[in-house]
C-alpha positions, 0 to 999 in steps of 0.5 A, spaced: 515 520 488 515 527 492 508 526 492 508 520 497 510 521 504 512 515 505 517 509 501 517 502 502 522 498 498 521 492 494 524 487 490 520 483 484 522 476 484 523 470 478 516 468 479 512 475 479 513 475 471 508 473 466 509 469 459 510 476 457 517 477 460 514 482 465 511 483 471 503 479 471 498 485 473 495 481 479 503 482 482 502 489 483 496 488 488 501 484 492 506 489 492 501 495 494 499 490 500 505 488 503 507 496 502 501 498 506 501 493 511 508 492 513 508 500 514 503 500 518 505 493 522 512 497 524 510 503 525 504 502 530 505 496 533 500 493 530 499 485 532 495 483 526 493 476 529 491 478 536 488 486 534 480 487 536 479 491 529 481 489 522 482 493 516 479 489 510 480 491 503 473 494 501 477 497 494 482 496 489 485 499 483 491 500 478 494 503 473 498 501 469 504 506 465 510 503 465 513 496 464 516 493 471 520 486 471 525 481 474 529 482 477 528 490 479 528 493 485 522 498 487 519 503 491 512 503 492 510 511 495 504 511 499 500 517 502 492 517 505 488 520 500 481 520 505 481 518 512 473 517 515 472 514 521 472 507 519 475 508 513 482 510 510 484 510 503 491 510 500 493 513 493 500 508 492 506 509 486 510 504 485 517 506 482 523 504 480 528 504 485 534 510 484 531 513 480 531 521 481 524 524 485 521 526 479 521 520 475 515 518 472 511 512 476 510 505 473 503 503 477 499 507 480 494 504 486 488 505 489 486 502 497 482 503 501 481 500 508 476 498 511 476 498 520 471 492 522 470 488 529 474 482 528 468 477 530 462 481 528 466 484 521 461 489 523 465 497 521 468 500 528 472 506 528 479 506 527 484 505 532 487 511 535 494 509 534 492 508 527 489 514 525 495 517 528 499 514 523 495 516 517 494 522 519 502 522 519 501 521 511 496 525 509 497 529 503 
């Protein structure tokens, strides 16, 4: 978990788990989603509605390492790995929360953004106050 400059916390829920009794994989996407943009949205003061540009996802990806179920509590780590002009990438952990800052990691993630004009959905430079955020979690 010291790897990533920032924590966000979340909780599984009844309906994440498969036939398996563990959390379905396309869950850890959703997790890594609303971690990335809830910080952004609180940190920046981002209106996702009325913003002129957009980050849409251009690639993901997950690994997977360690079992995580219902009902746990969770943090998901998040540091920028690459930041472009119009693009930024995220490297992601998720982890099970309270746990001690050299515990193994669960999941790891991959995300990268991309900035474009909301009508022309045509690349544009990242925001400034956006990249001031990703430049706060380079790591």
């Amino acid at each position: 978990m010291a790897d990533f400059t920032v924590r966000r916390t979340a909780t599984t829920r009844w309906s994440d788990n498969d036939m398996y009794g563990h959390l379905n994989n396309a869950v850890y996407y959703q997790l890594f989603d609303a971690a990335i943009n809830g910080w952004i949205i609180e940190h920046s003061g981002l209106d996702p509605v009325a913003a002129p540009s957009v980050g849409v996802v251009a690639e993901s990806g997950c690994r997977y390492f360690e079992q995580v179920q219902f009902p746990q509590a969770l943090e998901v780590g998040i540091r920028v790995a690459r930041l472009g002009r119009t693009s930024v990438t995220y490297d992601l952990g998720l982890f099970p929360a309270g746990l001690p800052e050299t515990a193994a990691v669960a999941a790891r993630g991959r995300w990268v953004h991309v900035y474009v004009d909301r009508d022309t959905r045509r690349p544009v430079p990242i925001p400034d106050e956006l990249r001031r955020l990703f430049e706060s979690a380079t790591g």
